[in-house]
Every structure is written in C-alpha cells, then in structure tokens.
Backbone as CSV, one residue per row, in Angstrom:
resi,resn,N_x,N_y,N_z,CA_x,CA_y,CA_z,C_x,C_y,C_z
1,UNK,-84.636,-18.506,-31.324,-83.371,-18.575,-32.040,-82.829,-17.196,-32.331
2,UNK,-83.528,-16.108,-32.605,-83.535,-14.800,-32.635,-82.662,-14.402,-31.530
3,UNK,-83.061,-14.287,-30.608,-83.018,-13.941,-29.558,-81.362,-14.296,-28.631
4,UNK,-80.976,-15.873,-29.064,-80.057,-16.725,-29.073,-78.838,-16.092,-30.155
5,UNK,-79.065,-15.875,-31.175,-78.076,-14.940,-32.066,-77.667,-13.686,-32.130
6,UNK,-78.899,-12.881,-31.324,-78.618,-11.461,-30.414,-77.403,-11.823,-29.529
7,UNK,-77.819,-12.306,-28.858,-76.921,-12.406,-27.129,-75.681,-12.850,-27.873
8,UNK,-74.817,-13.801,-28.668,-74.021,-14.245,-29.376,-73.147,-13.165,-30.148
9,UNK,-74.039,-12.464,-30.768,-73.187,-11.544,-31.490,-72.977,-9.770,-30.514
10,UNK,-73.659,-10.081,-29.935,-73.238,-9.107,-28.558,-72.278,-9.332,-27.657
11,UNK,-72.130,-10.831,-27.157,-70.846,-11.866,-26.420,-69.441,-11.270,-27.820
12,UNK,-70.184,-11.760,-28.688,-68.568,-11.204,-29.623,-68.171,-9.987,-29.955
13,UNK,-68.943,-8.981,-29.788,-68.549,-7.757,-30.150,-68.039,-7.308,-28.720
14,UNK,-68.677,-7.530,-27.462,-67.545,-7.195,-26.221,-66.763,-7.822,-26.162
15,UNK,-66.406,-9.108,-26.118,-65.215,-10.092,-26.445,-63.919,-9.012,-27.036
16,UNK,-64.726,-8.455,-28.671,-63.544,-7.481,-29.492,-63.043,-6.273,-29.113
17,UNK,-64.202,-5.667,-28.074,-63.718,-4.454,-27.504,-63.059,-4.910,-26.454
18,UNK,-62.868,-5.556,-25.537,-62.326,-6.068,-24.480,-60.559,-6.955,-24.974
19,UNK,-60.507,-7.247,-26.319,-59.157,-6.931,-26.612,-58.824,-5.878,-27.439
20,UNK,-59.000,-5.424,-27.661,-58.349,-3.752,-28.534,-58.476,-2.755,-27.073
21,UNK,-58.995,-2.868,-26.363,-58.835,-2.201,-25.235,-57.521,-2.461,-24.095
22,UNK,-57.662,-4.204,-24.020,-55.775,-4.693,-23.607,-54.958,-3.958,-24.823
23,UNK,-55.512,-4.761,-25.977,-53.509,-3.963,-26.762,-53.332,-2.663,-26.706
24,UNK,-54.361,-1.638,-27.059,-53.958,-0.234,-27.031,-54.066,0.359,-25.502
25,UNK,-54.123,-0.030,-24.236,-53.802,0.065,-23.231,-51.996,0.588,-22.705
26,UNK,-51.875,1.408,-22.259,-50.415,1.205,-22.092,-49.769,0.431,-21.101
27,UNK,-48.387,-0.016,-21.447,-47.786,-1.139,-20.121,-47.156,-0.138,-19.222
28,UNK,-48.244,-0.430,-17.577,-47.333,0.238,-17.061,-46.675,-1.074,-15.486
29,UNK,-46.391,-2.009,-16.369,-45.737,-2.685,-15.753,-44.543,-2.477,-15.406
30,UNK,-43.875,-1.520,-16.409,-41.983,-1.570,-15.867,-41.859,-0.349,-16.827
31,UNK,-41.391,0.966,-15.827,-40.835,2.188,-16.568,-39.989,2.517,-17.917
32,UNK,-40.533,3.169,-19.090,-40.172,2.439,-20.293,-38.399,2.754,-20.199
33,UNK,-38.318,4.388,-19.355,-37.461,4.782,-19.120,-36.875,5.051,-17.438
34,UNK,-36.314,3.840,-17.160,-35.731,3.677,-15.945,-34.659,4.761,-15.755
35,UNK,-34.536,4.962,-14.381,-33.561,5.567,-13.641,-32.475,4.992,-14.127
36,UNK,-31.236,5.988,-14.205,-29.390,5.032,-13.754,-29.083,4.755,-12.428
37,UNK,-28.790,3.425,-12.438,-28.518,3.084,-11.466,-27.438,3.670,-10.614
38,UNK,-27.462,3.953,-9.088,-26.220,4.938,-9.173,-25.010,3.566,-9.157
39,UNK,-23.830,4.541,-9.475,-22.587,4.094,-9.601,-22.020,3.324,-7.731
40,UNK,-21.534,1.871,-8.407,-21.375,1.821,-6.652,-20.053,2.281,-5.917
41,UNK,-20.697,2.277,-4.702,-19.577,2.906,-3.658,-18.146,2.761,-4.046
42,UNK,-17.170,3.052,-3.920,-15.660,3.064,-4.266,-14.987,2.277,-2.656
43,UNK,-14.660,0.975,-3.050,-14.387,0.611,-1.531,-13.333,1.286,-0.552
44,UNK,-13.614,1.314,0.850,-12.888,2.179,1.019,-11.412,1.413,1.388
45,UNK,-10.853,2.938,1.770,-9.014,2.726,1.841,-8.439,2.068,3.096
46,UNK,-8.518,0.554,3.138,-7.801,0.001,4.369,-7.220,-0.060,4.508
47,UNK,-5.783,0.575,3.281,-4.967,-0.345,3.274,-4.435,-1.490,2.670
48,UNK,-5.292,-2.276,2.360,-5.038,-3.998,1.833,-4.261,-3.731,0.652
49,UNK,-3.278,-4.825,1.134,-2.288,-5.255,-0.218,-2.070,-7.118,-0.677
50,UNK,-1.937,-6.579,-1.907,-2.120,-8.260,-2.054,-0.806,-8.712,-1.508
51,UNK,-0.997,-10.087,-1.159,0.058,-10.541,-0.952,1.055,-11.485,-2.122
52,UNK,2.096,-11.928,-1.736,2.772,-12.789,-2.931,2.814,-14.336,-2.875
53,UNK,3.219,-14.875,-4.185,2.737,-15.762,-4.231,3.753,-16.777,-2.914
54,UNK,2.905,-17.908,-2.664,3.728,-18.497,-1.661,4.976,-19.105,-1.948
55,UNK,5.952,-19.573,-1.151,7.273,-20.088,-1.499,7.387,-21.637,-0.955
56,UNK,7.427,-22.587,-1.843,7.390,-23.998,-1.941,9.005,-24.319,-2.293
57,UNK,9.281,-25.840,-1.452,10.299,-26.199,-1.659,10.487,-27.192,-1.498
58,UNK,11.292,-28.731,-2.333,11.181,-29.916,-1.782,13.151,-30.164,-1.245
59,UNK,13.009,-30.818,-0.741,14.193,-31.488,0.118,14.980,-32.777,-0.304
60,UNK,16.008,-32.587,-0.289,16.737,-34.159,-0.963,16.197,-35.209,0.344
61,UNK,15.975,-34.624,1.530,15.832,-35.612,2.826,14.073,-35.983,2.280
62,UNK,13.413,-35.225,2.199,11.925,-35.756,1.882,10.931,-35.041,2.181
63,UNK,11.465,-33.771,2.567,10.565,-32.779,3.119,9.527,-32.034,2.009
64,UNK,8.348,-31.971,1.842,7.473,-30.691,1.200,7.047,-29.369,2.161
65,UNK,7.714,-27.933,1.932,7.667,-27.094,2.595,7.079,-26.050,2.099
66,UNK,6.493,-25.698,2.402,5.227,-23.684,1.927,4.929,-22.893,2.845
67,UNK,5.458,-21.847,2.601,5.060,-20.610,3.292,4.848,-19.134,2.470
68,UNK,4.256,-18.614,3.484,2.972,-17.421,2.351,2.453,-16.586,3.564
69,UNK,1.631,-16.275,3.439,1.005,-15.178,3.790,-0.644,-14.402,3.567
70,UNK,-1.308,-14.461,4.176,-2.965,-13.601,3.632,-3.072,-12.691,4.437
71,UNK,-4.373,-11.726,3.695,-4.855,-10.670,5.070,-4.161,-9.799,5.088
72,UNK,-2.669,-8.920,4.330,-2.096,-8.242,4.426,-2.595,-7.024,4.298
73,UNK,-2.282,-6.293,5.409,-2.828,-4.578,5.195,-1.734,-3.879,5.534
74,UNK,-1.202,-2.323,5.015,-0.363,-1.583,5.949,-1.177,-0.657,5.510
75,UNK,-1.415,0.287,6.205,-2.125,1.764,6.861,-1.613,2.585,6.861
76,UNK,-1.273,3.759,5.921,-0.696,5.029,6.204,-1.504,5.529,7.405
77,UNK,-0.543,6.310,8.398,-1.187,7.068,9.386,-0.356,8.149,9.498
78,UNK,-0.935,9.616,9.686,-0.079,10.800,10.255,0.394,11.050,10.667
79,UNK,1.788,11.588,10.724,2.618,11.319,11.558,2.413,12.248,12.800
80,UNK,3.443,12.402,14.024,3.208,13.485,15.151,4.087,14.661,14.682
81,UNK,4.886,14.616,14.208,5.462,15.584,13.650,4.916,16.148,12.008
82,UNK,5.353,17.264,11.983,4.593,18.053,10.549,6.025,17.829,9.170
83,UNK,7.019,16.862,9.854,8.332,16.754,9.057,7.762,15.959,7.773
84,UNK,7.814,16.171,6.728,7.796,15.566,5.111,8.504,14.207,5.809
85,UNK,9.604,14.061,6.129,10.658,12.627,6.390,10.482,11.835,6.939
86,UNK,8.994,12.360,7.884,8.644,11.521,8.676,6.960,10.349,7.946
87,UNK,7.124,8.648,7.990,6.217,8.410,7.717,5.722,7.284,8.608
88,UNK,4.554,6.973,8.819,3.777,6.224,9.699,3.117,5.351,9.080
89,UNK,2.947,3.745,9.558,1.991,2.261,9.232,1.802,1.840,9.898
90,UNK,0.507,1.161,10.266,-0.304,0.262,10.943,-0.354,-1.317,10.011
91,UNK,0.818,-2.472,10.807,1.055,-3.090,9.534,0.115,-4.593,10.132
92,UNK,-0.411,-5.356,9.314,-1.195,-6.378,9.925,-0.748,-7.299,8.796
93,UNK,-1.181,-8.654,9.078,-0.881,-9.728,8.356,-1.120,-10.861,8.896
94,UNK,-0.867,-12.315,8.189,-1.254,-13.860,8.839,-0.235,-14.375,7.960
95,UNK,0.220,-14.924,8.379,1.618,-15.443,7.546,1.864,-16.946,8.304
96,UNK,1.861,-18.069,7.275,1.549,-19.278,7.687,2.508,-20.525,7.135
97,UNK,2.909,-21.621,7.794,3.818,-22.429,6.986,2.985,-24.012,6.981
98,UNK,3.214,-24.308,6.141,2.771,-26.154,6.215,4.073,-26.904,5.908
99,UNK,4.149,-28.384,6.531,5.353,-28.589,6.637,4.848,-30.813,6.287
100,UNK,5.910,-31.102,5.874,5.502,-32.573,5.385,6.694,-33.355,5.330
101,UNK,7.009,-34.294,6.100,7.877,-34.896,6.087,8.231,-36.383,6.718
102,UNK,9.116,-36.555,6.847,9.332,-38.288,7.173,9.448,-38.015,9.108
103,UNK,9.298,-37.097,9.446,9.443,-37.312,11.097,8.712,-36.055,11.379
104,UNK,8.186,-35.679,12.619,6.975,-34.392,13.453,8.119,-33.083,12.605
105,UNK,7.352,-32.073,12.468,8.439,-30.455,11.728,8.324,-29.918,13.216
106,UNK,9.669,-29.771,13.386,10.228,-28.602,14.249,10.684,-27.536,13.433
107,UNK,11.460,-26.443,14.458,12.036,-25.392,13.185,11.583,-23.733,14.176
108,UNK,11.954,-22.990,13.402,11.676,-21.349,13.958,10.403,-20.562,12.450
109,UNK,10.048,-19.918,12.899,9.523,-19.119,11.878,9.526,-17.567,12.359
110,UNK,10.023,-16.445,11.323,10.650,-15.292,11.820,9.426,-14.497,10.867
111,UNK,8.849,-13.410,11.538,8.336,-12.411,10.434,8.245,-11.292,10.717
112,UNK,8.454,-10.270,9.904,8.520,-8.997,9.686,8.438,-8.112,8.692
113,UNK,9.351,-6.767,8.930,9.012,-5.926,7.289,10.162,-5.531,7.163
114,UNK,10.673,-5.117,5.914,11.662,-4.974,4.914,11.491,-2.861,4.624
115,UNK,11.937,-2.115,5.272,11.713,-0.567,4.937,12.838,-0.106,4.246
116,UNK,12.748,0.662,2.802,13.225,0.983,1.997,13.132,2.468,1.960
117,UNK,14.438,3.351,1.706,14.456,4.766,1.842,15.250,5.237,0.399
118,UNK,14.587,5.921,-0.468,15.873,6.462,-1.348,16.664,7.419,-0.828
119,UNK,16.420,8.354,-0.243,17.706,9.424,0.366,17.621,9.216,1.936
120,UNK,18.636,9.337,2.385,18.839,9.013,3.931,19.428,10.461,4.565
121,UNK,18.749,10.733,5.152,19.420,12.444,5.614,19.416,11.825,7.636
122,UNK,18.920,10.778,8.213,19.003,10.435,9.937,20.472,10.422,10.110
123,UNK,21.345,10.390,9.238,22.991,10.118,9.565,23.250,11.052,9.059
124,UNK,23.482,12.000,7.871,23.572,13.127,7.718,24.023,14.308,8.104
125,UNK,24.405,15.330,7.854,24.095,16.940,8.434,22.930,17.466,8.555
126,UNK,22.089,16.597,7.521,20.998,17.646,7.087,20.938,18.852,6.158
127,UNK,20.207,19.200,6.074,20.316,21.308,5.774,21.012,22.064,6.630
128,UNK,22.051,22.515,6.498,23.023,23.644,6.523,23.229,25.030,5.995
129,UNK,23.168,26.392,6.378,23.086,27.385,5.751,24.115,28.529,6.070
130,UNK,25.231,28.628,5.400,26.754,29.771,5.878,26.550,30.596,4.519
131,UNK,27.300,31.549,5.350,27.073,32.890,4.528,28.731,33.663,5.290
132,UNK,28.624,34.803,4.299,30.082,35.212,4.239,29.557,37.014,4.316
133,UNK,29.908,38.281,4.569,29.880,39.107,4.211,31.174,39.855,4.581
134,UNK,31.267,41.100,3.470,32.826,41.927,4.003,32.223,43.795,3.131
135,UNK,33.038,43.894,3.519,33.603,45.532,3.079,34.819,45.686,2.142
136,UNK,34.569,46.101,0.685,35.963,46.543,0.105,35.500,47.252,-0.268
137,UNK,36.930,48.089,-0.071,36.983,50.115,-0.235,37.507,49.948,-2.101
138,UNK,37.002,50.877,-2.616,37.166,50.894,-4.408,37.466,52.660,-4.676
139,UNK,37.635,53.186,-5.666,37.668,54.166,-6.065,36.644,53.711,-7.443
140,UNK,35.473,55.239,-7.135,34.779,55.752,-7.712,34.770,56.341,-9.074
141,UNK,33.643,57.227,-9.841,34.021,57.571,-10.267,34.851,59.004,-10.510
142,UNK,35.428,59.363,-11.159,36.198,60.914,-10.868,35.073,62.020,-11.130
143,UNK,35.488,63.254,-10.520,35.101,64.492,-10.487,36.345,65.383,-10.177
144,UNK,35.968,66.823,-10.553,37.087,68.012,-10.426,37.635,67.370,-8.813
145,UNK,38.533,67.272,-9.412,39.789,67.809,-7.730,39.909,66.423,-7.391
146,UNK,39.293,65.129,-7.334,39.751,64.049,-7.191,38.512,62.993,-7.609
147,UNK,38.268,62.011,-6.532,37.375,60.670,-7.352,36.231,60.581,-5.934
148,UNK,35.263,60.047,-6.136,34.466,60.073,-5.045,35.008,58.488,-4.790
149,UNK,34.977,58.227,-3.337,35.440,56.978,-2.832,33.996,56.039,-2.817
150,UNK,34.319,54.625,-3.417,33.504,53.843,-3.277,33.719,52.571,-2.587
151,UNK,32.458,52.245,-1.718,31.978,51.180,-0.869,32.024,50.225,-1.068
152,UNK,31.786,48.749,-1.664,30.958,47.819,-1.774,30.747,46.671,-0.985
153,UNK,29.871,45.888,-0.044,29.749,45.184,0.754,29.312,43.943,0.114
154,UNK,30.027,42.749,-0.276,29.839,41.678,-1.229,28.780,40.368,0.113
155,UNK,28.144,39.946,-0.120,27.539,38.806,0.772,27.245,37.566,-0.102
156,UNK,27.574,36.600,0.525,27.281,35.465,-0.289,27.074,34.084,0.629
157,UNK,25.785,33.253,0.465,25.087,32.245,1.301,25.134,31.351,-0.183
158,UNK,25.357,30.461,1.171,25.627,28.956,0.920,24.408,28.336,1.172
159,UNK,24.050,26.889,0.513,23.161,26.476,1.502,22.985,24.746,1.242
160,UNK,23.703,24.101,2.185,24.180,22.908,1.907,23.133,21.618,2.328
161,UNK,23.118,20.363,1.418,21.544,19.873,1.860,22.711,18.341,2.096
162,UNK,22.540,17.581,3.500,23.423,16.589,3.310,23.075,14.991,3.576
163,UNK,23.041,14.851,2.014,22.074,13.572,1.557,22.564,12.039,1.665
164,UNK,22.550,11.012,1.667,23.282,10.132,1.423,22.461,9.227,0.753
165,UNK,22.930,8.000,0.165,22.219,6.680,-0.671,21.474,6.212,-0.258
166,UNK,20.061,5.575,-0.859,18.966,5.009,0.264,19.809,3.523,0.838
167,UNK,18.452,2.975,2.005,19.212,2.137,2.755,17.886,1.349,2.639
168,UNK,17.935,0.061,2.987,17.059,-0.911,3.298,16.980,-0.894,5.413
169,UNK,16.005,-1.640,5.684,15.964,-1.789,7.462,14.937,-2.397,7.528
170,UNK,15.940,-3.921,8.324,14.906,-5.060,8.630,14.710,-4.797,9.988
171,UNK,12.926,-4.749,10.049,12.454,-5.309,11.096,11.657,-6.211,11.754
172,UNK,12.383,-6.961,12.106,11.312,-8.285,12.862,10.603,-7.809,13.893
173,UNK,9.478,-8.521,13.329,8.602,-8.493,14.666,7.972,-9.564,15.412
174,UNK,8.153,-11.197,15.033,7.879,-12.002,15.604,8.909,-13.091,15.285
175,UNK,9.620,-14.075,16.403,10.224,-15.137,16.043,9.966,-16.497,16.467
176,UNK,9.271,-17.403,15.990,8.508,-18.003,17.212,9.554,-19.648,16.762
177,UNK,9.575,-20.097,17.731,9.905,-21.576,17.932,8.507,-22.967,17.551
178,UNK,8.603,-23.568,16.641,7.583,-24.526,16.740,7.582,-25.717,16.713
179,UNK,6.458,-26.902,16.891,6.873,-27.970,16.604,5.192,-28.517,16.000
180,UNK,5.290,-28.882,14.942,3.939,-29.390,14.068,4.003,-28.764,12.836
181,UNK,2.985,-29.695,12.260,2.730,-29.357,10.470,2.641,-28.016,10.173
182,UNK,1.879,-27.251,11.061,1.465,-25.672,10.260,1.486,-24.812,11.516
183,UNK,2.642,-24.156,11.547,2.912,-22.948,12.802,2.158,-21.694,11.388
184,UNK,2.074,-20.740,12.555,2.054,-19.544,12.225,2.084,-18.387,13.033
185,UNK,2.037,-17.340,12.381,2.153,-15.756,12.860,1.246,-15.150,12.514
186,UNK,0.420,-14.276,13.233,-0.745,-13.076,13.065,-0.255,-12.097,13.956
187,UNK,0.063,-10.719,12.678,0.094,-9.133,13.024,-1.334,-8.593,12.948
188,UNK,-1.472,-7.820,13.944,-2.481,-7.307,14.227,-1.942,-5.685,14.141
189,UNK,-1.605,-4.711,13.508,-1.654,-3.057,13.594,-0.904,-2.737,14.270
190,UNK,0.694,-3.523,13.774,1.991,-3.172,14.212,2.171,-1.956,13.692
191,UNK,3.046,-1.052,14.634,3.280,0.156,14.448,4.735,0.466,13.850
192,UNK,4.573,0.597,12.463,5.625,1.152,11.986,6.125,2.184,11.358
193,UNK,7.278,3.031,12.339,7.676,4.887,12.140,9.307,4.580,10.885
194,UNK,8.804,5.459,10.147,10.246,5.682,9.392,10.749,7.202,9.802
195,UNK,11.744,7.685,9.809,12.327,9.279,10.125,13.630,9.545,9.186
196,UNK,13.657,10.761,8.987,14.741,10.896,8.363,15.105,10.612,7.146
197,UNK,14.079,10.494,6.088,13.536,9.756,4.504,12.930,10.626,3.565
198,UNK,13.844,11.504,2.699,13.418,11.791,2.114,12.938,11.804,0.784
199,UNK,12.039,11.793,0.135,11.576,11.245,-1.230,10.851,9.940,-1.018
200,UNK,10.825,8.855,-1.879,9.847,8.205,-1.894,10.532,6.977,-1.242
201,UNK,9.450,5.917,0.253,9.667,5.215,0.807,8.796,3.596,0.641
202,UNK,9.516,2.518,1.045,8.871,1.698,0.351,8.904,0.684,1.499
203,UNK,7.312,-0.169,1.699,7.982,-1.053,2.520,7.519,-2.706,2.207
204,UNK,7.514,-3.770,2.947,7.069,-4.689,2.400,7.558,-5.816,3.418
205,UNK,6.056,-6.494,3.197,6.847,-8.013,4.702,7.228,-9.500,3.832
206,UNK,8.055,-10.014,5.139,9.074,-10.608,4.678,8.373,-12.225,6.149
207,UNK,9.010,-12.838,5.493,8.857,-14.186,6.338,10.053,-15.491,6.542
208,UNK,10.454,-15.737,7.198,11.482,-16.804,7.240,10.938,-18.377,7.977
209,UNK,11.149,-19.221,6.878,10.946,-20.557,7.809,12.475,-21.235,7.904
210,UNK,12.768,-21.870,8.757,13.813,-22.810,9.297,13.395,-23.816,9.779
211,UNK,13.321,-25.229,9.070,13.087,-26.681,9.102,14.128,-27.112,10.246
212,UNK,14.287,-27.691,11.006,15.513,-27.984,12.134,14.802,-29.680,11.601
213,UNK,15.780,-30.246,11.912,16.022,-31.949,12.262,17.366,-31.911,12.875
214,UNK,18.031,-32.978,13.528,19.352,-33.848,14.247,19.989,-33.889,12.925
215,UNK,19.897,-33.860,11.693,20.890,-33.743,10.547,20.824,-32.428,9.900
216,UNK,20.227,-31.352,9.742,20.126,-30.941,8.916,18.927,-29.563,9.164
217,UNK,19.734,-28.446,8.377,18.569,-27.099,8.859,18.072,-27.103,7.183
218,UNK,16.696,-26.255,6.687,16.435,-25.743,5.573,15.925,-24.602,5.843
219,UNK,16.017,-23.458,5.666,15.633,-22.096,5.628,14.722,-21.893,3.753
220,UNK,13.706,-21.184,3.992,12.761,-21.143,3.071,12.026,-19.426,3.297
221,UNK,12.159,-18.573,2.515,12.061,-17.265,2.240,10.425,-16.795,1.604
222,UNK,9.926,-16.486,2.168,8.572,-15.446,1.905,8.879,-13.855,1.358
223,UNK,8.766,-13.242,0.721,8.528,-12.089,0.248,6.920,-11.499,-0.308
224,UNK,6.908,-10.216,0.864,5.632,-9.853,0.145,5.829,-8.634,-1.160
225,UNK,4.622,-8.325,-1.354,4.443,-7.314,-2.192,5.210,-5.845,-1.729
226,UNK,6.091,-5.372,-2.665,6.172,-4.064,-2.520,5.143,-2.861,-2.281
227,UNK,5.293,-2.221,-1.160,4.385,-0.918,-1.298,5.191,0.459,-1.235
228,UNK,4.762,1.101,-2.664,5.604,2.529,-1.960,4.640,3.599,-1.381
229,UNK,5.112,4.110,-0.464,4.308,5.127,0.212,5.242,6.502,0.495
C-alpha cells in the first residue's frame, strides 16, 4: 500500500508540473505582432466608365421597349502630333435593346458618340502675330548753338488668338437594321481623333432605337455617361 501511494503522489506531482509548464509556455501559434498587410493593388486604368441607366418606354399600341448599354470603356491614347488640341480614344461598348409586343419587333438601332469641345479654333484663324514698326524724327534736348536731333523707332506686336464657341459632333458608328426581340451592337476599340479643341473636351455614347410597324414608328434614346478628357 506504501508503495501504491508513492507511485500516486508522484503521478500527481508530474500531472502539476506538466500543466504549469503548458500555461507558462509561450503561444507560438500565431505572431502576437503580425505584419501589415500590404495595401492592395490600385486597379489599373482601362478606361471603364459606367454606363447610364437604361431607357424604358411603353406604347399606346402595346409595346414594352429598353435600351442601355454595358462594358463601356474609352481609352485615352497619344496623340501623333505633339499639338495640346489634339486628343485620342479607343472607344468600346455593348449596347443592347429588348423589345415586347403584340407582333415580331422590327426597327433600326443606331450607335455612337456624342464629342463635346469648349473652344473651337479647326474653323478659326488660329494664332496670328502683326507687328508695326517706324521712324519719327523729334528734337532733342538743346545745347549752345542749337538742339541735338532725336530718333525714336516706336514697334508694336499684336498677337491675335482666333477662338470660337464650343460645338457638339455626332458620330455614328453603327446602324444596323433588325428583326427580333433583342438586336444589338458591340464596339470593340473604335478609334476616336478630336483636332482643333482647345481646353477641356468631353465625350460620351449615345444609342438610338426605332420600333417600325405598317402603322407606326417609336424612336427611344440611350445616353451614356459623360466623360471629360
């Protein structure tokens, strides 16, 4: 029995060292002081613009009509010339109509972009620069016996900048003829040059649907988002 209460109270005293040895152990399960995480990437510049909201319309005949647009990107690109006036886009888009009615949808669907200029100098003069110079003979100031004669050669520059009011300029770039519920259009990195623009330019796509039936046309208007560039 001796012997039996040895081994027992030896089982419990390693038992006690065997937890005070876990708790005062340190955790090195998970760094108390972690790294910062780095900051993430900044996505890059494609381009992408949101687009607007779609344009819905119902019909006294019975028609439900929507058209819109996704996927919109325009792309600043460099121009070939080193001219400020000159600006460059790579314009892409998917621009789509659904159509609902009492007989099959025929009709056209037109799309393109809308380019906005505040100063227009392509019709213009432009920058212009005249100048004037002459000779008038003066009298000086005096000395004994008479006046010393004086010179003066007057010059004077002009320099004329010739501006006019900004302008809007539609350009289409697809017009398609259809017949079914949901025509559409996909731009793929249409190339669009502005010239002759100075200050700040703006552009933005545009969409047209035209419902055709034997009675009756409906035209229905898309507008995208403004971009100034």
């Amino acid at each position: 029995m001796t012997r039996v209460a040895v081994a027992v109270r030896r089982a419990a005293v390693l038992a006690v060292c065997l937890v005070m040895s876990a708790t005062t152990a340190p955790f090195t399960g998970a760094d108390p002081n972690p790294a910062p995480a780095p900051p993430d990437a900044a996505p890059p510049a494609d381009g992408r613009v949101p687009s607007g909201n779609p344009a819905t319309v119902n019909t006294p005949d019975g028609w439900n009509l929507l058209l819109g647009a996704r996927d919109e990107m325009q792309i600043p690109v460099a121009p070939l010339t080193t001219a400020v006036s000159s600006r460059e886009y790579l314009a892409s888009g998917t621009f789509f109509a659904w159509l609902k009615g009492p007989e099959e949808p025929r009709g056209v669907l037109e799309v393109g972009y809308e380019i906005g200029c505040g100063i227009d100098m392509s019709t213009s003069n432009g920058v212009t620069m005249a100048g004037s110079a002459g000779v008038n003979p003066g009298v000086g100031f005096p000395l004994t016996g008479g006046f010393i004669p004086l010179v003066t050669v007057p010059v004077n520059g002009v320099i004329t900048v010739g501006l006019k009011p900004g302008l809007v300029i539609v350009v289409p770039v697809d017009k398609k003829e259809f017949k079914g519920a949901n025509p559409w259009v996909m731009i793929n990195k249409f190339h669009v040059k502005i010239d002759g623009c100075v200050g700040q330019s703006f552009i933005r796509s545009y969409a047209t649907l035209t419902r055709q039936t034997d009675q009756s046309d409906v035209v229905l208007s898309y507008v995208g988002v403004t971009k100034a560039v």
